[in-house]
Structures are given as C-alpha cells and as structure tokens.
C-alpha positions as CSV (number, residue, x, y, z in Angstrom):
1,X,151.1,163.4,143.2
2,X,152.9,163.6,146.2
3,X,151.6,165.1,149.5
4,X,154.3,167.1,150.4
5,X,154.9,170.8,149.0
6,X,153.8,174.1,150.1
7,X,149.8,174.4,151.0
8,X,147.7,176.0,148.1
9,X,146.2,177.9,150.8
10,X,149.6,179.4,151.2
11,X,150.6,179.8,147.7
12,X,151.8,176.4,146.5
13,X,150.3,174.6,144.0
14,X,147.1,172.4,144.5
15,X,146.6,168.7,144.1
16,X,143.9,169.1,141.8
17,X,142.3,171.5,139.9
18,X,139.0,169.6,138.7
19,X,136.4,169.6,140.9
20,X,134.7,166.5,142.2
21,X,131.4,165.0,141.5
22,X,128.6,166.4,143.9
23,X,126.7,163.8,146.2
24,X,123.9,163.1,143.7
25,X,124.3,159.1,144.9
26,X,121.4,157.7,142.7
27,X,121.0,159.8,140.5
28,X,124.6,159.7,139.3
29,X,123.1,155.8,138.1
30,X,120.6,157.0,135.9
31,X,120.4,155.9,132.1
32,X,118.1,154.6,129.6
33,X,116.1,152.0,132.2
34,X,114.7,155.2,134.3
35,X,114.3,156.7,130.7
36,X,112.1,153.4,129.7
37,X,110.2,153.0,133.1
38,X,108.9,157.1,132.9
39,X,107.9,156.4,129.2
40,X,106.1,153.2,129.7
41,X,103.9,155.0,132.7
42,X,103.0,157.9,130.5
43,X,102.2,156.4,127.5
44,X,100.2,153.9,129.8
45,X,98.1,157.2,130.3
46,X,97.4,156.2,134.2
47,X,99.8,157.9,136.6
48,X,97.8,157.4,139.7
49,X,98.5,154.2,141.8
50,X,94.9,152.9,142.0
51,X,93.6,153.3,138.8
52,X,93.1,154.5,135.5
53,X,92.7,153.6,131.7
54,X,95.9,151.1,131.6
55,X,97.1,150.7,135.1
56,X,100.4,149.2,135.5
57,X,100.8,148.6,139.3
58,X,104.0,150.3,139.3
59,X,104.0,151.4,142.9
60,X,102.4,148.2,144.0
61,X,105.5,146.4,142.6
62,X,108.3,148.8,144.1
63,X,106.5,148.0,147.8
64,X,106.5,144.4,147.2
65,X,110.3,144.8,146.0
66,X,110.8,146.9,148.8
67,X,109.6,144.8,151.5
68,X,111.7,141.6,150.1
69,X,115.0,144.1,149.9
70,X,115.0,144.4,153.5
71,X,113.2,141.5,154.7
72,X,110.3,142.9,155.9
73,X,106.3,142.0,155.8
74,X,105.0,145.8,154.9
75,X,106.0,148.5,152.7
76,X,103.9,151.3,152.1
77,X,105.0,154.1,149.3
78,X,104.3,157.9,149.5
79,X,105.4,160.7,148.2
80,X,108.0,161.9,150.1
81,X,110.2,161.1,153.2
82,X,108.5,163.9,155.2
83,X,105.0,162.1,154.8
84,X,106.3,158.7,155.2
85,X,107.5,160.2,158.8
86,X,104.3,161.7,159.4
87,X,102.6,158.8,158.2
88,X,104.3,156.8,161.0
89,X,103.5,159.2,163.9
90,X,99.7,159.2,162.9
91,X,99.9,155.2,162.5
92,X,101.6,154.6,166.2
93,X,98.9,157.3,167.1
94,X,101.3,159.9,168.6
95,X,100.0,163.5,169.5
96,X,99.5,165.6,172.1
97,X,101.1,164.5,176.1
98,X,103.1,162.1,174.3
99,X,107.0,162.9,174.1
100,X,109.3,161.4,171.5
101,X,113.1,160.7,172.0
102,X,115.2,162.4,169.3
103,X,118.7,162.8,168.5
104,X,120.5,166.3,167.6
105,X,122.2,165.7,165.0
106,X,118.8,164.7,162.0
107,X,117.2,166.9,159.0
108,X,114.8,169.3,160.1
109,X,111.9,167.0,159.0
110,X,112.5,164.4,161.9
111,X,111.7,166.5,164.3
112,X,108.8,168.6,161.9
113,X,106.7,165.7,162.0
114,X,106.8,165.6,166.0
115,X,105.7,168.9,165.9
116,X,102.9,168.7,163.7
117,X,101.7,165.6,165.4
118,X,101.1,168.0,168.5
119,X,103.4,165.9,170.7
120,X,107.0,167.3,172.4
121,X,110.4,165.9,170.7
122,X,112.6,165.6,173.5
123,X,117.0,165.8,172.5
124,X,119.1,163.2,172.9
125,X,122.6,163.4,173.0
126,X,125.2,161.5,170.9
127,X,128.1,158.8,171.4
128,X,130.8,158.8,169.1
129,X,129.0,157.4,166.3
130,X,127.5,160.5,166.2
131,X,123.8,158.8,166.5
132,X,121.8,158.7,169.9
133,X,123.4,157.5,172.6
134,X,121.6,154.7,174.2
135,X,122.8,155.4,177.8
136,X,121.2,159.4,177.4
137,X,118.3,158.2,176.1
138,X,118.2,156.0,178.8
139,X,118.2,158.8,181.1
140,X,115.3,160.7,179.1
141,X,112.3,158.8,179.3
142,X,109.6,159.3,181.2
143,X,105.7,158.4,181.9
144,X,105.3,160.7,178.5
145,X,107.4,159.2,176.5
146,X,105.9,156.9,173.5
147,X,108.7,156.3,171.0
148,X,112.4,156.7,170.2
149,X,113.0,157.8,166.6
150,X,116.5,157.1,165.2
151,X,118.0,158.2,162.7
152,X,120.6,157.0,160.5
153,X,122.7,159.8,159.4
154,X,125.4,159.7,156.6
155,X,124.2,156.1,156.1
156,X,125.8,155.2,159.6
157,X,123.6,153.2,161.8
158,X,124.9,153.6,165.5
159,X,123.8,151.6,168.8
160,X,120.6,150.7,167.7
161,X,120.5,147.1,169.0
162,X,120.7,148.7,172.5
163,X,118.0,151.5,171.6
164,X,115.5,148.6,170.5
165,X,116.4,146.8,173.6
166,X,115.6,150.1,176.0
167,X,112.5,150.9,174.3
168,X,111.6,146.6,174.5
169,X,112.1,147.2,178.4
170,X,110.0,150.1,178.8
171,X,107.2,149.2,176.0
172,X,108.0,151.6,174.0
173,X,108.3,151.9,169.9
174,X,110.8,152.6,167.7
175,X,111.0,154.4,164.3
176,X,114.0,154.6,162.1
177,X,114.5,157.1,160.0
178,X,116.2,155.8,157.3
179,X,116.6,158.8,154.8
180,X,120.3,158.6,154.2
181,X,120.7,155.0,155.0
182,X,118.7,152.9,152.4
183,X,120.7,150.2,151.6
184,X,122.9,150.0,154.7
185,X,123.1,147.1,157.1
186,X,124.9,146.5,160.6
187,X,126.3,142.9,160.7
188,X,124.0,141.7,158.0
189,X,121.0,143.0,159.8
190,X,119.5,146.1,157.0
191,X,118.4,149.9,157.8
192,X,114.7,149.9,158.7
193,X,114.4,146.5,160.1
194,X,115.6,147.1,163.5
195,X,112.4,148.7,165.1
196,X,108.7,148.7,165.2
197,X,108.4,151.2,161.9
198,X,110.5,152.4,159.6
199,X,110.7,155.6,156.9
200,X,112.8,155.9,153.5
201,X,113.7,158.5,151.5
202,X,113.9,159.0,147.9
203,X,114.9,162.7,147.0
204,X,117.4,163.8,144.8
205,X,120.4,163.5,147.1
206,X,119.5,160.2,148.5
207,X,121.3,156.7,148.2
208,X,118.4,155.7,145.2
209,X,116.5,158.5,143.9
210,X,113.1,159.1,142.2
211,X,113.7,162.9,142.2
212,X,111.0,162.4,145.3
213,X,109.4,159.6,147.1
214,X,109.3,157.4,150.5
215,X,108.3,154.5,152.0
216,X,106.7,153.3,155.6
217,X,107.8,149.9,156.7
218,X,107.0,147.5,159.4
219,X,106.3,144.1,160.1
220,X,102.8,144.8,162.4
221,X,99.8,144.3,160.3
222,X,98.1,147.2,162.1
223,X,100.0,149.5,162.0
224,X,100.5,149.3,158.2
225,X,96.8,149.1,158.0
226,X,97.1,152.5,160.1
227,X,99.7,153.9,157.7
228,X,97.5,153.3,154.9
229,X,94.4,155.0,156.0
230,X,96.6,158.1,157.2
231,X,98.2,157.8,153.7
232,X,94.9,157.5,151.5
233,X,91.3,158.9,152.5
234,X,91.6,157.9,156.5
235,X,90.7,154.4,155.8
236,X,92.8,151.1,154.8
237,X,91.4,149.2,151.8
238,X,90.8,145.5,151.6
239,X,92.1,143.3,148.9
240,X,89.9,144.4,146.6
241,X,90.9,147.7,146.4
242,X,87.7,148.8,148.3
243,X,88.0,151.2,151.6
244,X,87.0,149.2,155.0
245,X,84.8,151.8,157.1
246,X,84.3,149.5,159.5
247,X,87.2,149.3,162.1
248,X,87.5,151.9,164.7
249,X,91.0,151.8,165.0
250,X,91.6,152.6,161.1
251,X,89.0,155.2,161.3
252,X,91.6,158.3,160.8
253,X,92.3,161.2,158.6
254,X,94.2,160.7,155.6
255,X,96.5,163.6,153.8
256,X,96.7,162.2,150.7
257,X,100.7,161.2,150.0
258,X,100.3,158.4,147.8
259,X,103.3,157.8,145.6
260,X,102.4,158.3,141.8
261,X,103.0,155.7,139.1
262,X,105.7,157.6,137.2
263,X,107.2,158.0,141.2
264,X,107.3,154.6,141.7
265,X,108.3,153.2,137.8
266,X,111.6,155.4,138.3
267,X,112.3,154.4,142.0
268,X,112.1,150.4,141.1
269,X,114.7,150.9,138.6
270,X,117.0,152.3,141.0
271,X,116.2,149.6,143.9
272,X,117.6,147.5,141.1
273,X,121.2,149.5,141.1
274,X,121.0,150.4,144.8
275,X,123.4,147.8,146.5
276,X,125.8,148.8,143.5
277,X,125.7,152.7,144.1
278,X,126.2,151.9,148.1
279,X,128.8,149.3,147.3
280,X,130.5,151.9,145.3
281,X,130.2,154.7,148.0
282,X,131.8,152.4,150.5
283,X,134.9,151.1,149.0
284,X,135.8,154.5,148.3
285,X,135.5,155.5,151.9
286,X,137.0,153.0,153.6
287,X,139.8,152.6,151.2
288,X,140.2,156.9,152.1
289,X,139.8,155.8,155.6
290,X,142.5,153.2,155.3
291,X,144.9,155.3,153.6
292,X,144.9,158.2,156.7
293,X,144.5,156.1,159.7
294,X,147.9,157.2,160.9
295,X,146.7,160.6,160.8
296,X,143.4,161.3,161.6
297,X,140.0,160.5,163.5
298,X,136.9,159.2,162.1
299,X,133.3,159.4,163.4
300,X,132.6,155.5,165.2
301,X,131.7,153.1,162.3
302,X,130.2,150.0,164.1
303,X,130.2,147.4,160.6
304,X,132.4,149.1,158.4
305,X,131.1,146.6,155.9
306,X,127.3,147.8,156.4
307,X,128.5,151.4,156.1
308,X,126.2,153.0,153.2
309,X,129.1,155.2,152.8
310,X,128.2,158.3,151.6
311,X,129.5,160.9,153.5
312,X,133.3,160.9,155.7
313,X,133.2,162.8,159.0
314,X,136.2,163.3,160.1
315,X,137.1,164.0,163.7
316,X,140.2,167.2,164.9
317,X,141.3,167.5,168.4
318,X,140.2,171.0,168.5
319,X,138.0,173.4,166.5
320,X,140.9,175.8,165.5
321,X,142.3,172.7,163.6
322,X,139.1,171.8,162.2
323,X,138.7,175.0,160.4
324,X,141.7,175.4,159.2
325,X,141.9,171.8,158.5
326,X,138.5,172.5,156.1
327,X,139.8,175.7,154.4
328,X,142.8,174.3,153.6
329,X,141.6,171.4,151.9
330,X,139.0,172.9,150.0
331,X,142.3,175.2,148.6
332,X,144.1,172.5,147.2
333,X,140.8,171.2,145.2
334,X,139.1,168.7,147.4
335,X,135.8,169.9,146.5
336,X,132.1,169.1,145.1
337,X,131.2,170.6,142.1
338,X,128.1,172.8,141.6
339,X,128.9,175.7,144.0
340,X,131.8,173.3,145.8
341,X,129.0,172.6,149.0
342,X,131.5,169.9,150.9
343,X,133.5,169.7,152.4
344,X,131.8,171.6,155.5
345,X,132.1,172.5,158.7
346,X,129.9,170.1,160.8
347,X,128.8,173.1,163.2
348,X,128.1,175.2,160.4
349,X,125.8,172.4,159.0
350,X,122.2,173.8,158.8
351,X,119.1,172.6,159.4
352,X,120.7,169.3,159.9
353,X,121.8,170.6,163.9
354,X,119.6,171.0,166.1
355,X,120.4,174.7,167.6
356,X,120.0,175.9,163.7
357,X,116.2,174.8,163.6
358,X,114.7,178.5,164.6
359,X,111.4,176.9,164.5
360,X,112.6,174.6,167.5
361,X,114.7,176.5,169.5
362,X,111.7,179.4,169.5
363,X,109.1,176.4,170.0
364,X,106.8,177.3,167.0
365,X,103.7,175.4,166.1
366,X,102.3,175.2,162.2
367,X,99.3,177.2,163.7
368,X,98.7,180.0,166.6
369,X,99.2,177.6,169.5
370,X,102.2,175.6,169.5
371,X,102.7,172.1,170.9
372,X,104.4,173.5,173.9
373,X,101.8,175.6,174.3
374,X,99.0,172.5,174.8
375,X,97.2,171.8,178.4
376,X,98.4,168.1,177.8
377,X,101.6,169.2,177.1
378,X,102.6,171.0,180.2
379,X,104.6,168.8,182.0
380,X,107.3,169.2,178.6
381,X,106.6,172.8,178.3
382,X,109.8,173.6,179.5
383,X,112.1,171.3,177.4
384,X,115.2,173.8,175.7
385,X,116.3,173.5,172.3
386,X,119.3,176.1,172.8
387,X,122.8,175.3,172.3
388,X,123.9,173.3,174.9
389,X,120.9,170.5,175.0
390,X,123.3,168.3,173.7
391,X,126.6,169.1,174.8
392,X,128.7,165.6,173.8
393,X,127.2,166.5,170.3
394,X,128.2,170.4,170.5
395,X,131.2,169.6,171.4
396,X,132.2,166.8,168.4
397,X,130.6,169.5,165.9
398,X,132.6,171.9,166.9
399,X,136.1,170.2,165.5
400,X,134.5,167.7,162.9
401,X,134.6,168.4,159.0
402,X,132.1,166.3,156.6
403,X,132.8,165.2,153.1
404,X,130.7,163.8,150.5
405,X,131.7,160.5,148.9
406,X,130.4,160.2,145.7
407,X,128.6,157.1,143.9
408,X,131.2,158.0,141.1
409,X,134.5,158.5,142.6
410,X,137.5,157.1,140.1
411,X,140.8,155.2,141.3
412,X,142.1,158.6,140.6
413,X,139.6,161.0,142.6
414,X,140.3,158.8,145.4
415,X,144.0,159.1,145.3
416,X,143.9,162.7,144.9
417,X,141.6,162.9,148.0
418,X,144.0,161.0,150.1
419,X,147.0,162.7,149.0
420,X,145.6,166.3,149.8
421,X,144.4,164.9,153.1
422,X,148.0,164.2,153.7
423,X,149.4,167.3,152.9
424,X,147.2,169.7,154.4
425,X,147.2,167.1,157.8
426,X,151.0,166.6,157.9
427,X,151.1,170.5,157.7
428,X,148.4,171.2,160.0
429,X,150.3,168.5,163.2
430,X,153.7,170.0,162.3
C-alpha cells in the first residue's frame, strides 16, 4: 500500500485494519513439545526438583543447558525473575549501608529487591542507548557503594564493557539483569556473561517463556554456593544432594524459590527455540529500521546483530511530535492486539520509569521502617527519586514512542508497519 494519502487520524483510510500479534515472544513458539514435556512431568508424579516417586531431573537439566547457552560455569533456576534478583543481592551479601547503582529506566522489581535487601538503590542516568551511562555512574559511587546492577532493557545491552571496567577499578560487582534480554549478545559476547552475577527471566512476555521462572548465573563457585542456600533452606547442598551445615559463609536464610519440575520441563523446551524466536524478532526490526532511516531516530543499538529485538524505540525531536507521532499511528492500525497496549508513549510507560514507582519516589520499606529510614543508612537518607533524578533519561522519554516486535511478524505485517511509519512521519515533518 502506498504511504501517501490522507491520515486515518484525519479521516482517510488506514493501512490496515487487522491488528498485530501482542509481544507474547515465547510463547507465540509453543506446540506439542511444551505439551509433551508438561505431560511427561505429571504423569512422572514428582513435580518438585529434589525428589519424589519418579524424579526426572528436569530443572537440573535446563541449568546445565543454561549454563552451556551462554558459556558460563553456574546456573541456578528459581521460580521467578524477582527471586533470582533477590537471590543475587543475598548471595553478594548486600543489605543495609550498602548502596547499589541503578539505572531509571528498569521494571519495578530491579529496584524492589534493593529495597528489600535493606540497602539504598542510587539512579543513574542514561546515554543514548537508553541503558546506564558509564560516565554518570562514574560520578555516583561512593565509599557505600557495593554493586552496579544493569539492566538490559528491550533486549538492548548498552556500554556494559565500560560498566564492568568501572566497577573492576573500584572493586566493585556487577549484576545484570537480564529479563528482557535472554538470548541477546554484543559482538558475540551473550546477556549475563558480562558481570560477576547474572538474573533471567521466564514470564509470559519474555524472549522464552515458562509462564514463570528465572535463573541466577555466575561463574564464582561461592557465590553460586551462596545463591543456593538463599534459594533452598539457607544452606548449599553437596553432590549428594545433602545440605552442608558446616561453612559459615553459606550459613544464610533461604526463601524457598526453587523452580518446579513442570517449570523447568516447559522452559528447556523453549531454550531449544530461543535463538530462533530472537532471530525472528530481530530481522524484523532491523529490516523496519532499515526501511525509515531517512526519516526517523532510533534508540543507540551498539551490535545491531546481538540486538534480541523485541521492542523499537523510536526517538522525535520534541514531545509534541512524539505524541502526535503515537496517536496517529495507532489510527492507521499499527497496533497490538488484546486491548492494542503498543505502541506507547515512553513517558507514559509505568512501573517501568523510575518517577512512576510511588513506592520509591515516597521511600517505602516492605515493613514500618524503611531502608532510608536505617541508622546505617543515613549517609543515603537523602537520595530523591522525583522527576528530575535523571534528567538525560526524562528528557529522551519525553519524545520517544516504543513498539513491540513480535516473534511472529509476517513479510506482510512488516511492510504494513513500515508503510504507516511513512505516512504518518512524512505528514508529521511536512
């Protein structure tokens, strides 16, 4: 169809009038294998990792898997990306008078597990990549500061050679957070082998999907040992399957977020399909990307060929043209099924900004005394969360739209995309 015409917004006729697939990226990949793997569990009649009356070592596989996906010595599996995170704070032993670097732009659960570890999450602003900036972390570190915890959004991973260099100079750690990147890389080098520890998530909208699930990576024999005990009962267990009570330094509190059997069954299926939903996600975005680079902006891609694709940011001059931009383009069909979510506003995004987590900007604690609140915890008592923390970030989320790109796009879907792109931008810089 061609891109010229009269807006839909304004009365013409749209490009299309079917809506696209939602962001579902796994999922969108299931069939009879996930079917097979969730039967064999349950007739197995043993659902829990460790034992039971047939035990398959499902979830034992999937971390061996894991770990040789990405090259790494450790995987642990738990039951959700929020655990894994808070799995990883308890391993590097982070609480109260410790600060931890994080960016603006994350899911609410990033920065809920520095909370809830007692310890003070201090913002970091962006570079156009729209992940931390190494220079502004840089500039916030101080004696209190233990780790830096990036995160991958969109499947994007920014400067983090120079964050793992920064925290190498001033003996710090670093955790990525790898919930919307599993399966991306940066010049051949994969999400969640960059830093010290590394979380994964498996929920519904994720790149591979058990409907929930995560995993805790790293390389350093004590620390996974750490990660188990939090994980389990407090305690790591020895090859046997037996807890060791006998090392002070694994001598914790566990919370219980194993990953079941059924968990695990489903989510090695999908590591199986994962660099073909990725693969998928990314040719259709850079071939969208390709066909507007006359006319528009994109968020900073370091290896487009790493890029794990799922989601196109794309980047207005000014707000005004941003939101009109948006409005106009969801008229002329560009958008997701199921209650048409994205495209979206980037500023209007959510828990996914910073100055939209109440909970932070108010400096609330999960009981009566918050964090902030803590003797240790003085010296960052005073950190702000408002609007305005992170200006460099405000200001690109101000006049930046976000799309999904879905696992399933056709030849077609992507065409269409492009061509509404067209019309609405070629009306929009008239």
């Amino acid at each position: 169809m061609s891109s010229s015409g009269k807006l839909a917004i304004e009365g013409g006729a749209p490009v299309r009038r079917e809506p696209l697939p939602q962001e579902w990226c796994g999922a969108h990949y299931m069939d009879q294998e996930e079917v097979d793997a969730a039967v064999r569990v349950c007739k197995s009649k043993t659902l829990f990792r460790y034992y039971g009356l047939d035990l398959r070592n499902e979830v034992s596989k999937l971390e061996r898997e894991f770990a040789s996906y990405l090259g790494v010595k450790h995987a642990l599996a738990v039951s959700s990306g929020t655990a894994a995170l808070q799995v990883s704070l308890g391993a590097l032993g982070i609480g109260p008078g410790d600060e931890v670097l994080v960016p603006g732009y994350f899911w609410v659960a990033t920065v809920g597990a520095v909370v809830r570890a007692g310890a003070i999450p201090i913002l970091v602003d962006c570079d156009d990549t729209f992940s931390m900036d190494p220079l502004d972390a840089a500039r916030k570190i101080t004696t209190r500061t233990k780790a830096i915890l990036v995160v991958h959004m969109g499947g994007v991973i920014g400067r983090i050679k120079d964050l793992v260099e920064l925290a190498r100079r001033h003996e710090l750690r670093v955790i990525e957070d790898c919930a919307q990147a599993c399966g991306a890389s940066q010049h051949g080098v994969k999400a969640g082998s960059w830093g010290d520890m590394a979380i994964f998530s498996f929920q519904m909208n994720k790149h591979m999907t058990s409907g929930e699930g995560g995993m805790v990576v790293t390389n350093d024999p004590r620390l996974y040992d750490r990660s188990f005990a939090v994980h389990d009962l407090g305690y790591p267990r020895n090859a046997a399957g037996r807890l060791v009570f006998d090392d002070p330094a694994t001598q914790l509190w566990g919370i219980g977020c194993r990953m079941s059997e059924l968990t695990g069954a489903v989510a090695r299926v999908q590591l199986g399909k994962l660099d073909r939903i990725t693969r998928a996600m990314r040719f259709a975005k850079n071939r969208i990307k390709q066909g507007l680079a006359d006319l528009f902006s994109f968020r900073e891609v370091l290896d487009p060929e790493g890029d794990g694709g799922s989601f196109l940011m794309t980047v207005f001059p000014a707000r005004e043209q941003s939101l009109r931009f948006t409005e106009a383009l969801r008229a002329e069909g560009i958008v997701a099924a199921r209650d048409g979510l994205y495209p979206v506003h980037m500023d209007q995004w959510g828990l996914h900004i910073y100055y939209h987590v109440t909970s932070l900007v108010n400096k609330r604690g999960i009981s009566a005394v918050s964090p902030w609140e803590l003797a240790e915890n003085r010296a960052s008592a005073d950190v702000s969360y408002a609007k305005g923390a992170c200006p460099r970030l405000d200001d690109l989320l101000s006049r930046t739209m976000l799309m999904c790109v879905a696992s399933v796009l056709t030849d077609k879907d992507v065409d269409d995309i492009i061509t509404a792109y067209r019309k609405v931008g070629t009306a929009i810089h008239e």
